[in-house]
C-alpha positions as CSV (number, residue, x, y, z in Angstrom):
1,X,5.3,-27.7,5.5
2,X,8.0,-27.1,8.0
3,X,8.2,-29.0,11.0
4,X,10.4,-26.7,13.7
5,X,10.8,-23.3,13.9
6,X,12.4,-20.0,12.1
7,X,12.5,-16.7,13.8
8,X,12.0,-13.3,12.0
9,X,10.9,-9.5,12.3
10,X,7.3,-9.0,12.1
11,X,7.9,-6.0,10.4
12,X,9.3,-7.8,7.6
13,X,6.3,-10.0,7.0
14,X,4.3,-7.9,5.6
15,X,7.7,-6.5,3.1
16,X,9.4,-7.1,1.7
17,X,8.8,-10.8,2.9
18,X,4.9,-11.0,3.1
19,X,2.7,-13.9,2.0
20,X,3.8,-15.3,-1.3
21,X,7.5,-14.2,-0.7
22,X,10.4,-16.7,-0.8
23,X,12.7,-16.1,2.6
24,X,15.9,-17.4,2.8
25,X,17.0,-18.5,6.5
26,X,20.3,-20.1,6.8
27,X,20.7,-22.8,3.9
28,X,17.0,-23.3,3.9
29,X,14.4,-21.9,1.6
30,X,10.9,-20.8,2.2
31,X,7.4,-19.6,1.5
32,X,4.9,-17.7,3.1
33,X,1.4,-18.8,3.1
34,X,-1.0,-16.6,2.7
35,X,-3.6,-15.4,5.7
36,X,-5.7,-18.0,5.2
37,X,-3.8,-19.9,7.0
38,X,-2.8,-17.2,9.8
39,X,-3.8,-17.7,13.2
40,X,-7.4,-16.3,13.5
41,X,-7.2,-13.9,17.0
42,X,-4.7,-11.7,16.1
43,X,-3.9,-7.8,17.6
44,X,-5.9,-5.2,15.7
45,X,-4.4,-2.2,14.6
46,X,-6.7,0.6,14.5
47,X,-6.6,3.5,11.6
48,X,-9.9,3.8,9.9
49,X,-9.4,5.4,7.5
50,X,-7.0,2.9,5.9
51,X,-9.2,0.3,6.5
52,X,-12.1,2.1,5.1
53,X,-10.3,3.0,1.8
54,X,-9.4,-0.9,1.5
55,X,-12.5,-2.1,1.7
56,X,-12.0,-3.9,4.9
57,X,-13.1,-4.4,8.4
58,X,-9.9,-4.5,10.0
59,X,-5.7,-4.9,10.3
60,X,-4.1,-7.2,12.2
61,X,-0.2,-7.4,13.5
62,X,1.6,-10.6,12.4
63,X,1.9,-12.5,15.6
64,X,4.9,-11.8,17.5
65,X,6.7,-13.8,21.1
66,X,6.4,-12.4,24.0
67,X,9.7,-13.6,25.2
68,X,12.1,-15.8,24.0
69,X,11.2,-19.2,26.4
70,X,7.4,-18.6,25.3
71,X,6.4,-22.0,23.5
72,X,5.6,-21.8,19.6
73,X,2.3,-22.8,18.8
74,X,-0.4,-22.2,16.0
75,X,-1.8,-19.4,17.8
76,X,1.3,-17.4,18.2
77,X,3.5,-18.6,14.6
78,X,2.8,-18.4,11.1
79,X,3.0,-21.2,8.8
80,X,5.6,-21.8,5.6
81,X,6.1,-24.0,3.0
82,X,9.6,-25.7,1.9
83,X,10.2,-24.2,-1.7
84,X,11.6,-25.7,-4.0
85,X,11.3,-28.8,-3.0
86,X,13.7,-29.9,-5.4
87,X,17.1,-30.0,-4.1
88,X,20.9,-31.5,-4.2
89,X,23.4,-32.4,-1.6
90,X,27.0,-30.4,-2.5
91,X,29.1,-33.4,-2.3
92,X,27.8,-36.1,-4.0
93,X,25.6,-33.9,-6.5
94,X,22.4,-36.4,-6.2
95,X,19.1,-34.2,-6.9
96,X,15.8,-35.0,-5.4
97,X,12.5,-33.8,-4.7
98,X,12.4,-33.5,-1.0
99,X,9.2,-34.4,1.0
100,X,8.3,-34.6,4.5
101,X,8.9,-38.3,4.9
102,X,12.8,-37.8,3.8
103,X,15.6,-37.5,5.9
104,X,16.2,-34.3,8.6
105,X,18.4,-33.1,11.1
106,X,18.2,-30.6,14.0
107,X,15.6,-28.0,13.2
108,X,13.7,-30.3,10.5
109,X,16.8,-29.1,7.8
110,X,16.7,-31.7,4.9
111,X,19.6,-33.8,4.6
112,X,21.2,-36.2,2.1
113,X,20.5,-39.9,2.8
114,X,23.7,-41.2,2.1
115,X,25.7,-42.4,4.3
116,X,28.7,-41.5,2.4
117,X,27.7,-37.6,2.8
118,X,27.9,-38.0,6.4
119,X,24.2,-35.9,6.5
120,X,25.1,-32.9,4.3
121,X,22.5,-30.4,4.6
122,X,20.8,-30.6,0.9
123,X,20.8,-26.8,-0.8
124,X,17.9,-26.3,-2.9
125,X,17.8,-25.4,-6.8
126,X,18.0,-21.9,-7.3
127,X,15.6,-21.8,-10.2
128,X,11.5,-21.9,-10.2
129,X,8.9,-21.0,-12.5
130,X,6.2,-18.2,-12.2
131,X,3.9,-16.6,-14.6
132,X,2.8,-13.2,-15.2
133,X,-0.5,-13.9,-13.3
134,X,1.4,-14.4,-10.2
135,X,1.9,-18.3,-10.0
136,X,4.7,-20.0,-9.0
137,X,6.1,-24.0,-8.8
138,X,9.2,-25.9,-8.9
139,X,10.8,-26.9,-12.3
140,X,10.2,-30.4,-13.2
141,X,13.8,-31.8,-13.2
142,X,13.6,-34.7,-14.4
143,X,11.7,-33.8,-17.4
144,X,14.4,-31.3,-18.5
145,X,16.7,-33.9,-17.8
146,X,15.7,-36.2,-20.2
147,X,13.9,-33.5,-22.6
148,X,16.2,-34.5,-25.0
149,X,15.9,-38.3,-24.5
150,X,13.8,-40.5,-27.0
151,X,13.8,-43.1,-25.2
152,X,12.0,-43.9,-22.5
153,X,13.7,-43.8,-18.8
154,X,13.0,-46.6,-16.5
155,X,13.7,-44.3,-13.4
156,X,13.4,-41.0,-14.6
157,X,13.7,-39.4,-10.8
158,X,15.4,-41.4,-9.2
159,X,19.7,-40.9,-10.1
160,X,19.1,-37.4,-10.9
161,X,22.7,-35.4,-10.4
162,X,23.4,-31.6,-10.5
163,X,26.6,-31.3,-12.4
164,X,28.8,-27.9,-12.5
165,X,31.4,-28.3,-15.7
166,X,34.2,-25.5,-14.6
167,X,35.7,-26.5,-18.3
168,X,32.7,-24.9,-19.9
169,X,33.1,-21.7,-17.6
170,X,31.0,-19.6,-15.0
171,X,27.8,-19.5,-17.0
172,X,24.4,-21.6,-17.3
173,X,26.2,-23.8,-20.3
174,X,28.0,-25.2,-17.2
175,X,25.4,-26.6,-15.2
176,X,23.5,-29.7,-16.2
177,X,21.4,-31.8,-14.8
178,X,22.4,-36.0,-15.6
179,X,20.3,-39.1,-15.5
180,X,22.6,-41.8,-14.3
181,X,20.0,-44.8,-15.0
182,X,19.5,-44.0,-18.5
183,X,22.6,-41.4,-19.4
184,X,20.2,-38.3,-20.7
185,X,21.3,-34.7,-20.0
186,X,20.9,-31.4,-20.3
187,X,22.5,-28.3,-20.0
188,X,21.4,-25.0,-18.4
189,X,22.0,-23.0,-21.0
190,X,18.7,-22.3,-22.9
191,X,16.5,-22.3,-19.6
192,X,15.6,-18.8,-19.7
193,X,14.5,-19.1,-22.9
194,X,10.7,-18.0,-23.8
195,X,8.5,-21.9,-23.9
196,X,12.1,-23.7,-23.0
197,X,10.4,-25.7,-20.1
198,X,7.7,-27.1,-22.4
199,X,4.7,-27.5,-19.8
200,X,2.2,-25.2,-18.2
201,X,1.4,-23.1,-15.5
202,X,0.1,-25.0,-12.3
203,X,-2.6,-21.9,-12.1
204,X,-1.6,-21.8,-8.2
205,X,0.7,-20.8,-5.8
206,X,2.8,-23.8,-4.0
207,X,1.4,-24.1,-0.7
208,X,-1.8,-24.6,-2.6
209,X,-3.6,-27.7,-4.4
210,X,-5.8,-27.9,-7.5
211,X,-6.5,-30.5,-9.3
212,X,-5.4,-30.6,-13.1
213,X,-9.3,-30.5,-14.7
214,X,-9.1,-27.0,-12.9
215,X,-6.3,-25.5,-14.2
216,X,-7.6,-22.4,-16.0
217,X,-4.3,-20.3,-16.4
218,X,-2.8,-19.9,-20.0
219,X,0.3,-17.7,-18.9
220,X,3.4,-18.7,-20.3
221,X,5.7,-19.9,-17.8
222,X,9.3,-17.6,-17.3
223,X,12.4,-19.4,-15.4
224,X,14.0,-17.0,-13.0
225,X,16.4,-17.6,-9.8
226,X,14.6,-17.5,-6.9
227,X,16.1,-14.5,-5.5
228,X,15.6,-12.2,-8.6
229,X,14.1,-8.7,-7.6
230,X,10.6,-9.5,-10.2
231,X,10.1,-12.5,-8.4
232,X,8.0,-10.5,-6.3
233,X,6.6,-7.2,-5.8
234,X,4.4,-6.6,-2.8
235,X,1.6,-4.7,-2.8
236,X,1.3,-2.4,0.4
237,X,0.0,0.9,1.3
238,X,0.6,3.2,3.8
239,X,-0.8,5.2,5.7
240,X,-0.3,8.2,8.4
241,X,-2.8,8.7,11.5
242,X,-3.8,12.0,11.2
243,X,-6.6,13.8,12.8
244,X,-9.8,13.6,11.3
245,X,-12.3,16.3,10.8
246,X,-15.3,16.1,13.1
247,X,-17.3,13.2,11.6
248,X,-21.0,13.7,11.7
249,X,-23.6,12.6,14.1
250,X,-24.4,9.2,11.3
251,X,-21.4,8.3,11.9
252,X,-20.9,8.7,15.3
253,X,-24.0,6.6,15.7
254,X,-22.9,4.1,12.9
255,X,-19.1,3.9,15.1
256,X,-20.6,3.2,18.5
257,X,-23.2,0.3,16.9
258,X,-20.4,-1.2,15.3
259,X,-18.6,-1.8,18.8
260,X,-21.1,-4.2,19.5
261,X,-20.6,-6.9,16.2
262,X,-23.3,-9.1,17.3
263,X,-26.3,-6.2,17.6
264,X,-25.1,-4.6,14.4
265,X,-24.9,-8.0,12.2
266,X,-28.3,-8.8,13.3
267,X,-29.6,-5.5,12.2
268,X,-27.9,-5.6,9.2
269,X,-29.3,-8.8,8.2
270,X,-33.0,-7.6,9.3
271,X,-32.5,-4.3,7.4
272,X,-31.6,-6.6,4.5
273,X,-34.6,-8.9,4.6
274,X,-36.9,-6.0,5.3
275,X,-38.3,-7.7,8.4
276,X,-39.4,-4.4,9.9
277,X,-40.5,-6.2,13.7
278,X,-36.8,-7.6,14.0
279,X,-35.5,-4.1,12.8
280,X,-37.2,-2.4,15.9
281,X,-36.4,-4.9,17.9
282,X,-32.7,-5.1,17.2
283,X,-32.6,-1.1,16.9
284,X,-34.1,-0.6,20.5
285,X,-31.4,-3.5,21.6
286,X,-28.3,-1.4,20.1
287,X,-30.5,1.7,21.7
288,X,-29.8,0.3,25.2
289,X,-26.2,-0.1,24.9
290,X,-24.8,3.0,23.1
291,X,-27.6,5.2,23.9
292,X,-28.7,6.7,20.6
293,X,-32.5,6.5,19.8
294,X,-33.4,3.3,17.8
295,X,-35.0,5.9,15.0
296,X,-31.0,7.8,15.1
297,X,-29.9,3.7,14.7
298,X,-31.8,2.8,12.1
299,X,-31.5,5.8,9.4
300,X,-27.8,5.8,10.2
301,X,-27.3,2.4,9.3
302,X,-29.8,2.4,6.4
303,X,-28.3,6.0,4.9
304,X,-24.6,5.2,5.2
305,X,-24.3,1.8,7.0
306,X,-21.7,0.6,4.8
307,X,-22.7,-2.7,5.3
308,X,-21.4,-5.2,2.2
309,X,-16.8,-3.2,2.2
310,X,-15.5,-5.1,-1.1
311,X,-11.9,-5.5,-0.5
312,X,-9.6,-3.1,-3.2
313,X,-6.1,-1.8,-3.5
314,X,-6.8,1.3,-1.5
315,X,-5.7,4.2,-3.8
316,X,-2.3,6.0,-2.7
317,X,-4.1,9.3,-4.0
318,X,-6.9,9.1,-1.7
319,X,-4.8,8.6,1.2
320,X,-2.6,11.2,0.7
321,X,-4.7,13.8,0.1
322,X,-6.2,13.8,3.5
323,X,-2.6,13.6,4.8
324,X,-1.4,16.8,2.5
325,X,-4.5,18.4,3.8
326,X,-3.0,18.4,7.1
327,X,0.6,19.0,6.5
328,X,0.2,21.8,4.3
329,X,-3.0,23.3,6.3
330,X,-3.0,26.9,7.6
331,X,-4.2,26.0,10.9
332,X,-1.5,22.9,11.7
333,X,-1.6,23.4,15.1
334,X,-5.3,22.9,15.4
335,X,-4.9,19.0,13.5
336,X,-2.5,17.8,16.6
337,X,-3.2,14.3,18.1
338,X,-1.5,11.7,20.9
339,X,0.4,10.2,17.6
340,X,0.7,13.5,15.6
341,X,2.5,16.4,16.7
342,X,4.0,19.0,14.2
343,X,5.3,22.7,14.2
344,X,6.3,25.1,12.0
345,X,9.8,26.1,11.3
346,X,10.1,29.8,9.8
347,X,13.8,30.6,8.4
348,X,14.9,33.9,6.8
349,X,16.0,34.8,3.4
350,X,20.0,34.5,5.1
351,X,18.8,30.9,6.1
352,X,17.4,29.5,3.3
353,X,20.3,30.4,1.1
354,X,18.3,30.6,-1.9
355,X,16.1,28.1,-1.9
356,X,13.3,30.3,-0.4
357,X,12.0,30.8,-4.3
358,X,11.3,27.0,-4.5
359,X,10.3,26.0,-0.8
360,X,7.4,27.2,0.8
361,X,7.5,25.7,4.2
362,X,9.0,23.4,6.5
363,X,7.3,21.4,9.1
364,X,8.7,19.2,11.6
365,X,6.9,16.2,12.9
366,X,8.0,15.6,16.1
367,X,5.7,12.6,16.4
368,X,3.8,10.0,13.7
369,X,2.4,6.9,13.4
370,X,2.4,5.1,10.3
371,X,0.1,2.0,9.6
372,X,1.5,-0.5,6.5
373,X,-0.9,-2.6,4.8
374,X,0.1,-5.8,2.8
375,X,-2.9,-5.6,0.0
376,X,-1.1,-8.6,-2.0
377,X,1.9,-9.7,-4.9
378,X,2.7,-9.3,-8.2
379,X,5.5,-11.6,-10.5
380,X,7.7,-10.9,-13.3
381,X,6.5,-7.5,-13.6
382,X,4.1,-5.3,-12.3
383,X,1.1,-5.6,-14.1
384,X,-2.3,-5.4,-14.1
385,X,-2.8,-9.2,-12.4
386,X,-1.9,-8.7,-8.8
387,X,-2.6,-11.8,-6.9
388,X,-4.6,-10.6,-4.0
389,X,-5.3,-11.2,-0.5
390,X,-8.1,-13.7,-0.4
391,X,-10.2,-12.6,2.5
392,X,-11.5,-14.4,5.1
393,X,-15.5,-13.5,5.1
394,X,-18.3,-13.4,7.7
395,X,-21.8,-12.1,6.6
396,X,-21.1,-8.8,5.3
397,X,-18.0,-9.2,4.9
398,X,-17.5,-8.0,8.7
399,X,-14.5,-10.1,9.5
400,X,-12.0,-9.0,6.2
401,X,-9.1,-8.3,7.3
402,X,-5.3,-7.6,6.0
403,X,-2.3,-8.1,7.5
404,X,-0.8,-4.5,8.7
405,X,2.6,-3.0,10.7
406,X,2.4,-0.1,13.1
407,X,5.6,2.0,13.6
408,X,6.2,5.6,15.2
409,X,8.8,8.0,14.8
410,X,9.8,11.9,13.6
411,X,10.0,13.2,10.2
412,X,10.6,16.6,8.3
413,X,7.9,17.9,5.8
414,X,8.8,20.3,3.1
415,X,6.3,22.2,1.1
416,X,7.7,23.1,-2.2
417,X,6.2,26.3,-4.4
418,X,3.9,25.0,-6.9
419,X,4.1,27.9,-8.9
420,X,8.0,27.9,-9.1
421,X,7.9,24.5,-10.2
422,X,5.7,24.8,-12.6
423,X,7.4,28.0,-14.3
424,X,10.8,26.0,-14.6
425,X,9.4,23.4,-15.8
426,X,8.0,26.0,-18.9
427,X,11.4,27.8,-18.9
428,X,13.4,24.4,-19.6
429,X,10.8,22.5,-21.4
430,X,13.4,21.7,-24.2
431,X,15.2,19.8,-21.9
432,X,12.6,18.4,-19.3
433,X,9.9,17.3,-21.7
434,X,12.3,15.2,-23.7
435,X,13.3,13.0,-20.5
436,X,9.9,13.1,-19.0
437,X,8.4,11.8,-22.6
438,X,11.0,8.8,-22.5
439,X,10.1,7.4,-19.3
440,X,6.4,8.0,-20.3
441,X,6.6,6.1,-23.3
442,X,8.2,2.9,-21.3
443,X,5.7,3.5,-18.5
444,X,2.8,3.1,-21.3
445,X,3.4,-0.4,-21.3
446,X,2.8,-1.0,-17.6
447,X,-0.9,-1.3,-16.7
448,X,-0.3,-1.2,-12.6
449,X,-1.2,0.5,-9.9
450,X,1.9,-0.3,-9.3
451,X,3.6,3.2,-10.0
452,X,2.0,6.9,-10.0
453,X,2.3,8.6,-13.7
454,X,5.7,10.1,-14.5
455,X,5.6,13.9,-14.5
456,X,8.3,16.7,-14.3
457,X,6.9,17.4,-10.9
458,X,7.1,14.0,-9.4
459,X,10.2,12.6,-10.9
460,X,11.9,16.1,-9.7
461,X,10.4,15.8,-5.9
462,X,10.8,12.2,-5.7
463,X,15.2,12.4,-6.7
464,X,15.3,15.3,-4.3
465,X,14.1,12.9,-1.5
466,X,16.5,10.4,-2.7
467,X,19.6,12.7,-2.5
468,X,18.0,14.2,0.8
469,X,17.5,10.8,2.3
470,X,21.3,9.7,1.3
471,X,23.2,13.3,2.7
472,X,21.2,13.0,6.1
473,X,21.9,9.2,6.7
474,X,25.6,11.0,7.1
475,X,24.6,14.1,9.7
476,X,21.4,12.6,11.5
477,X,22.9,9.6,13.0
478,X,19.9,6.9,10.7
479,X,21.3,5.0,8.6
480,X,19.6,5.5,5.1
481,X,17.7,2.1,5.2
482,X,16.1,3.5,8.3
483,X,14.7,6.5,6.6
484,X,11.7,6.7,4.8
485,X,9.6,9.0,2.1
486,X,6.3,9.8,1.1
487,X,6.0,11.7,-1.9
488,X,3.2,14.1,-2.4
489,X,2.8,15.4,-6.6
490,X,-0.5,15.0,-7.4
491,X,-2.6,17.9,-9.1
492,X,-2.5,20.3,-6.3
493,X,0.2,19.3,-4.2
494,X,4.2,19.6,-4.4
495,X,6.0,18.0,-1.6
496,X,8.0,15.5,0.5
497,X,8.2,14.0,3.7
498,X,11.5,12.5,5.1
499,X,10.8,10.5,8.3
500,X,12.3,7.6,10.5
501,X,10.3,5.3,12.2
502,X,10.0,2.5,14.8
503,X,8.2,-0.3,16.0
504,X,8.5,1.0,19.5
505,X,5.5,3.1,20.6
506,X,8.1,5.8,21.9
507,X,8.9,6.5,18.6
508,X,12.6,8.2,17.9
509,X,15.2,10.6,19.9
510,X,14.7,13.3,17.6
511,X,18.1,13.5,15.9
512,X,16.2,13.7,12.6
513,X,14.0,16.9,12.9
514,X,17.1,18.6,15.0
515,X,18.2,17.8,11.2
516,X,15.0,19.9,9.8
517,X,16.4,23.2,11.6
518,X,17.0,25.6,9.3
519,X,20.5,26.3,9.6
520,X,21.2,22.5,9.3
521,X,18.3,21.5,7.0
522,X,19.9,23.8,4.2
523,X,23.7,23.4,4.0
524,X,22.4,19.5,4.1
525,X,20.3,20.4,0.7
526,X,23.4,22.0,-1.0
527,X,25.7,19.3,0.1
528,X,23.3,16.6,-1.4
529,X,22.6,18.4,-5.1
530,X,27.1,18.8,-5.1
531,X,27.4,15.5,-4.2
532,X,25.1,14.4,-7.4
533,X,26.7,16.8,-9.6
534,X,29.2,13.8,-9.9
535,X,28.6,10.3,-10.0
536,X,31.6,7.6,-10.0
537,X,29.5,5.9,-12.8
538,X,29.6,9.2,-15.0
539,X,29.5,9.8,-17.9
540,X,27.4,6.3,-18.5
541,X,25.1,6.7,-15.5
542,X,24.6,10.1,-16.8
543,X,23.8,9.3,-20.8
544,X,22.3,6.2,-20.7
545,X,18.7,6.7,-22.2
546,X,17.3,4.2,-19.3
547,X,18.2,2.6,-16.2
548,X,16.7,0.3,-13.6
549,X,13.3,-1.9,-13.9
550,X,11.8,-1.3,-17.2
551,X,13.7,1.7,-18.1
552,X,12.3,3.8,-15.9
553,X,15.0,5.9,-14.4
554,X,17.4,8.3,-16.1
555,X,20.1,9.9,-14.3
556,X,20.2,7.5,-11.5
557,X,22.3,4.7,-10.6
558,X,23.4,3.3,-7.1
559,X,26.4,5.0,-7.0
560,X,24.6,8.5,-7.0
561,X,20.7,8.5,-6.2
562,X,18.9,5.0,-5.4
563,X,18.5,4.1,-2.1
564,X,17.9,1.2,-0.1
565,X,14.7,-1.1,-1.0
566,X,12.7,-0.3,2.6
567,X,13.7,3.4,1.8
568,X,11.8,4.1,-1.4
569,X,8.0,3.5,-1.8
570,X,8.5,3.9,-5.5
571,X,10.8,0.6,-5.7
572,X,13.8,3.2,-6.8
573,X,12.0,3.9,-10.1
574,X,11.4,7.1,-12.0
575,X,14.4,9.2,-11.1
576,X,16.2,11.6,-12.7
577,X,19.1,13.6,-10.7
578,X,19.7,15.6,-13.9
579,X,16.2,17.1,-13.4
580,X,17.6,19.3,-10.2
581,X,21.1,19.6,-11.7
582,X,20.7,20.4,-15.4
583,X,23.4,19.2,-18.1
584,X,26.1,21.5,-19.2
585,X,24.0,24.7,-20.4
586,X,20.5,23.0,-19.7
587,X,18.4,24.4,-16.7
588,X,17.6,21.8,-13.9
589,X,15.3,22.8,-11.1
590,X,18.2,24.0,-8.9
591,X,21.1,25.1,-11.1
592,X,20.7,28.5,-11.0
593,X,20.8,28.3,-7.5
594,X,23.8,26.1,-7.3
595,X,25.8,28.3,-10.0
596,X,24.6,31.5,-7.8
597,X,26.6,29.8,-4.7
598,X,29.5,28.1,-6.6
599,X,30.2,32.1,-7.8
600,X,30.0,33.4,-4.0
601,X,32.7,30.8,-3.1
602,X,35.0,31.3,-5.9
């Protein structure tokens, strides 16, 4: 483990750099542990209903400084792990697996031993291992070294050297790794290849320890650089704090009983054992603190107690139904809160330029609080073998918890006409189904949570916040990697919100829903679908039958519709700008629009 200290944004440790996430500081490389071995009296955040849908008792705030003189210690820093541990020193080559008993400098940074190198600060391999279960480990270099070798080495780890041949070009044919003792080497060049390592997976993650009798995993083992993008894929979901509906009186009693952990465990664990004496007793305790009569205590607890939470991946539909509840609810100005606080925008027929056939309403958020929950990883692709957070556990279960991130800001919400959707999508079903099938059939193979189903609807809604996203990053003053979306297509709902947001509890200025005024939020929408009419990648970006992870996107490149990685909470997958555009004489969502305005001009 590392011995001195690295700074970086809480934020950012829960993604993309949460627990199981390689960070790279300066020359050094590093792992996250997972929250096992977290500090243990961390901040809450509060947001039940997130923590309710997850399965867990509480989120807590990765532990943050108070100022920069305040001392590091265990209760206030996280703990990481040095990975790889195999590394080389740049001049003299030599490559070793480092431990904690070999050379440092300032800041524990490993260092070449030689005396020759004058301390050069050793660079590790930029290749690992990891399965499709979620493991991970360090290649065994000296076994590839001498994988060809049929003799025996004497030393086999010992004069190790990382060689770079610029006669054999820029590729991984030009790296080798050379036994001096015994002369065995091999080249790079077959290392990606399926089996090419020729051992099996560790079955853990490299912070951890198991012993070799219980190593279980079968997986086969793929070689990837340690910054590829399916190294890892966090798992988090979001969540906004709306206001809930008035809960009933159960609950009201179950809330105020669970203030007091003590009282309530105890009860818990008599209603359990059916020792009806301790349930009074403890019931008539609980009665004297919250004030509820013990016979109010002891139904609610034994009708709707909740009292065993098993920890899931809380399911994005869930959570955004209650939201789209709210922001698409007739009485909006009834659901306001301290970290909610929305109105209505009504525009004209001259205002909306059109577009008043496709978008229903617009709603400004002048205030929101949004609560991120890191749930757990996935490797090489996303898959139905997330490793997940294991949970520290009390009786009951009453002290899960996940790591979580609060952050307030503004944001524009725009309701689009389900009906009008729906009839383009029968008008140009010749051309949508087609595209839509494609993606489908790729996205068969994927058995994840990881990414909603592809529909016309959602591929269509999710571009638009794309190219929305990308034009007001240029009028709003945000820079697009500060703006955010949350896409809302499931049966029933057809809509998007656009929002910034902060850690600070003020939130934002308000430059962004200034933005959401009509006579601003329009010419922005038109500027964005005539900006991804063209793409500098065109015509590929525009015919190629699949782009991005898995083939998922269409239409969509960097040059014209992806945006940046914190932006998208659909990893910049199923896209299609050619859904609100059309193609020559096919009918996208918005051509006739577009043609209608291009005709006015000319």
């Amino acid at each position: 483990m590392t011995d001195s200290n690295r700074s970086y944004r809480s934020s950012q440790l829960i993604s993309p750099f949460g627990p199981g996430a390689i960070i790279d500081i300066g020359d050094e490389s590093l792992i996250l542990m997972d929250i096992k071995h977290w500090p243990k009296n961390l901040e809450e955040i509060k947001l039940d209903r997130l923590t309710r849908e997850a399965g867990v008792w509480a989120l807590k705030k990765p532990p943050v400084l108070e100022n920069r003189w305040e001392k590091v210690n265990k209760y206030n820093s996280l703990l990481t792990y040095r990975f790889p541990a195999w590394m080389f020193c740049p001049k003299c080559r030599h490559l070793k697996r480092w431990g904690t008993d070999n050379q440092v400098k300032f800041q524990g940074v490993p260092i070449c031993d030689s005396h020759q190198c004058n301390k050069k600060t050793l660079v590790p391999m930029r290749f690992v291992a990891a399965c499709n279960h979620g493991h991970l480990q360090d290649i065994p270099w000296d076994r590839w070294a001498h994988q060809n070798q049929k003799t025996k080495c004497s030393m086999p780890k010992e004069q190790l050297y990382f060689y770079s041949n610029s006669a054999k070009g820029s590729g991984l044919d030009a790296l080798e790794v050379r036994c001096e003792n015994c002369g065995a080497k091999n080249s790079l060049g077959n290392i990606m290849h399926e089996g090419a390592l020729n051992i099996t997976c560790s079955d853990k993650q490299p912070w951890e320890f198991k012993p070799i009798e219980n190593r279980n995993c079968k997986e086969s083992l793929h070689v990837l650089q340690r910054g590829a993008s399916n190294l890892y894929y966090p798992i988090v979901r979001s969540a906004l704090d709306i206001p809930c509906s008035t809960i009933s009186r159960g609950k009201k009693v179950l809330k105020a009983i669970q203030q007091h952990e003590e009282d309530y465990e105890n009860l818990m664990w008599a209603i359990e054992s059916k020792k009806e004496k301790a349930i009074n007793l403890y019931a008539v305790d609980l009665y004297e603190k919250v004030g509820f009569s013990s016979e109010e205590i002891i139904t609610a607890v034994r009708s709707g107690s909740e009292a065993k939470r098993e920890f899931k991946i809380p399911d994005d539909e869930e959570l955004k139904l209650a939201e789209w509840e709210v922001l698409s609810g007739i009485q909006l100005y009834e659901n306001q809160g301290v970290n909610f606080v929305t109105r209505d925008v009504e525009f004209s027929n001259s205002d909306s330029l059109g577009f008043e056939k496709y978008i229903k309403n617009i709603v400004l958020v002048d205030k929101l609080r949004e609560v991120r929950a890191f749930c757990g990883f996935e490797r090489i692709k996303p898959d139905d073998n997330p490793v997940l957070m294991e949970l520290e556990k009390g009786q009951y279960s009453q002290y899960s918890w996940l790591p979580a991130y609060e952050v307030f800001g503004e944001g524009i919400f725009i309701e689009f006409d389900q009906k009008a959707l729906e009839d383009w999508e029968q008008t140009a079903s010749k051309f949508v189904k087609p595209r839509i099938d494609s993606v489908r059939k790729r996205y068969a193979g994927i058995t994840s949570t990881y990414l909603p189903e592809p529909t016309a609807k959602f591929v269509a809604l999710h571009t638009f916040a794309h190219l929305i996203i990308r034009q007001l990053s240029f009028e709003s003053g945000y820079s697009s990697g500060s703006l955010r979306e949350r896409i809302y297509a499931y049966e029933g709902q057809a809509g998007i919100l656009i929002y910034t947001a902060d850690g600070d509890s003020e939130g934002s200025l308000g430059g962004l829903v200034q933005q959401g005024e009509p006579k601003r939020l329009f010419p922005a929408i038109i500027a964005a679908l005539e900006t991804a009419n063209w793409c500098s990648n065109d015509p590929v970006c525009s015919e190629l039958e699949a782009q991005g992870v898995m083939g998922l996107n269409k239409a969509a490149c960097h040059s014209c519709t992806l945006v940046s990685e914190t932006s998208c909470e659909n990893n910049n997958l199923l896209l299609d700008r050619k859904l609100l555009i059309g193609d020559q004489h096919e009918l996208g969502l918005f051509s006739l629009i577009m043609k209608d305005l291009n005709e006015e001009l000319s």
